[in-house]
C-alpha positions as CSV (number, residue, x, y, z in Angstrom):
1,X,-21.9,-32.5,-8.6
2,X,-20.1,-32.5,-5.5
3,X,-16.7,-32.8,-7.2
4,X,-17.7,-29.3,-8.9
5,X,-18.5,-27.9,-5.1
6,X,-15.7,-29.5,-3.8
7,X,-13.3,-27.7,-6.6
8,X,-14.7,-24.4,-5.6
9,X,-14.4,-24.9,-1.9
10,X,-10.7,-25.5,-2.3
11,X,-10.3,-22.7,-4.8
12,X,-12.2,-20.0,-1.8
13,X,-9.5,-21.5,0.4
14,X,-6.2,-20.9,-1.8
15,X,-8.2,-17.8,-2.1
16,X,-8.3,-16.7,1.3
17,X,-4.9,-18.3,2.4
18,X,-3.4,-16.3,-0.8
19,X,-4.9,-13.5,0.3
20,X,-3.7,-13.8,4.6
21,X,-0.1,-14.1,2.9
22,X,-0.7,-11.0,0.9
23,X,-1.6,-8.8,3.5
24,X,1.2,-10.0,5.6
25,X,3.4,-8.7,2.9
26,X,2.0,-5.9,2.4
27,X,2.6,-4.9,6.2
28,X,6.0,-6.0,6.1
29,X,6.8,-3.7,2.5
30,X,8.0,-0.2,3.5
31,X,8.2,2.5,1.2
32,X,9.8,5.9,1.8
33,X,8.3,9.1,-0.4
34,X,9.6,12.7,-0.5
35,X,7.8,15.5,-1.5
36,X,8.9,19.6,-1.5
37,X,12.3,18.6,-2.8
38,X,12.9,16.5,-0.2
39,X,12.0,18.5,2.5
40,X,9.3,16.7,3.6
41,X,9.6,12.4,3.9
42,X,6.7,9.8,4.9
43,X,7.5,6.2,5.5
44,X,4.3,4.5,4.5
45,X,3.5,0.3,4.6
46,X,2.1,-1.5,2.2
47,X,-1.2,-2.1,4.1
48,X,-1.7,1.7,4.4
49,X,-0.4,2.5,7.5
50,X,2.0,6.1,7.9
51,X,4.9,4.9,10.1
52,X,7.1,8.3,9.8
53,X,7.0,12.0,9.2
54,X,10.1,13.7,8.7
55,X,9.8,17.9,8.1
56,X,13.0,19.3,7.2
57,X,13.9,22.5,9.9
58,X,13.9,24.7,7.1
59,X,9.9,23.8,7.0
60,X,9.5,24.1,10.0
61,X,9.7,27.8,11.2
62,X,8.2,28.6,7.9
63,X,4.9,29.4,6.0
64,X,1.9,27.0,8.1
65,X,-0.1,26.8,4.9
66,X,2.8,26.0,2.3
67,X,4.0,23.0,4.9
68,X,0.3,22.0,5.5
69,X,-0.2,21.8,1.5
70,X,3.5,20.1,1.4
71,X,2.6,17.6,3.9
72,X,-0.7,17.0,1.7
73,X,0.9,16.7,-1.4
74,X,3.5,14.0,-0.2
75,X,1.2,12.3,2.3
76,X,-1.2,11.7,-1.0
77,X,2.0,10.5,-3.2
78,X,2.6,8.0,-0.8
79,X,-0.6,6.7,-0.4
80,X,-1.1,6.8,-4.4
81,X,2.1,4.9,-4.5
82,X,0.6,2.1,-1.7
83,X,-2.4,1.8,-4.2
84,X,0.0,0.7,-6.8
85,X,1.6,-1.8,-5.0
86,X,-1.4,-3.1,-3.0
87,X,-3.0,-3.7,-6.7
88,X,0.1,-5.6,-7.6
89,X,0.0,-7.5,-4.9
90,X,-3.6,-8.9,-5.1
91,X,-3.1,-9.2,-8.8
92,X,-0.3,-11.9,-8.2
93,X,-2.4,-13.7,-5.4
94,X,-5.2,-13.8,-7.5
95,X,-3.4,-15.1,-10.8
96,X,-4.1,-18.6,-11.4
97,X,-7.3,-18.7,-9.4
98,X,-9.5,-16.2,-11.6
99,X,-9.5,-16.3,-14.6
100,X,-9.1,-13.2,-16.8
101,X,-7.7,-10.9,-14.0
């Protein structure tokens, strides 16, 4: 009975300590993603966190709305493309530990 609970226990710990090292490199992974041919740039982590916004000058003195929809667009590309690799990420911590994933 206890060697059962005592499996499991050890397991949620692998689990957790998978999971610590995941999110560590996830914060580390940095991912850059253009949008409006390049014109617009956003340097995103892996744990979800924008680090830079780069705006071309030629966006800048233009139409508000077309760089507000731009900066939209890209801003939900990179975080789309975060998704993807945060997935990934816990997909590989997980393997081994549960079953079917």
């Amino acid at each position: 009975m206890f060697g059962k609970l005592g499996d499991m226990m050890g397991k949620l710990q692998e689990m957790k300590q998978r999971a610590e090292e995941t999110k560590k490199r996830l914060a580390e992974k940095v991912i850059l993603i253009s949008g409006a041919g390049g014109d617009v740039q956003v340097e995103i982590t892996g744990d979800r966190k924008v680090t830079k916004l780069i705006i071309s000058a030629a966006l800048q003195h233009g139409d508000t709305k077309e760089l507000e929809l731009n900066l939209l667009v890209t801003l939900n590309k990179a975080l789309t493309e975060v998704e993807k690799i945060n997935e990934e990420e816990l997909k590989k911590a997980a393997s081994g530990l549960l079953p079917g994933l």
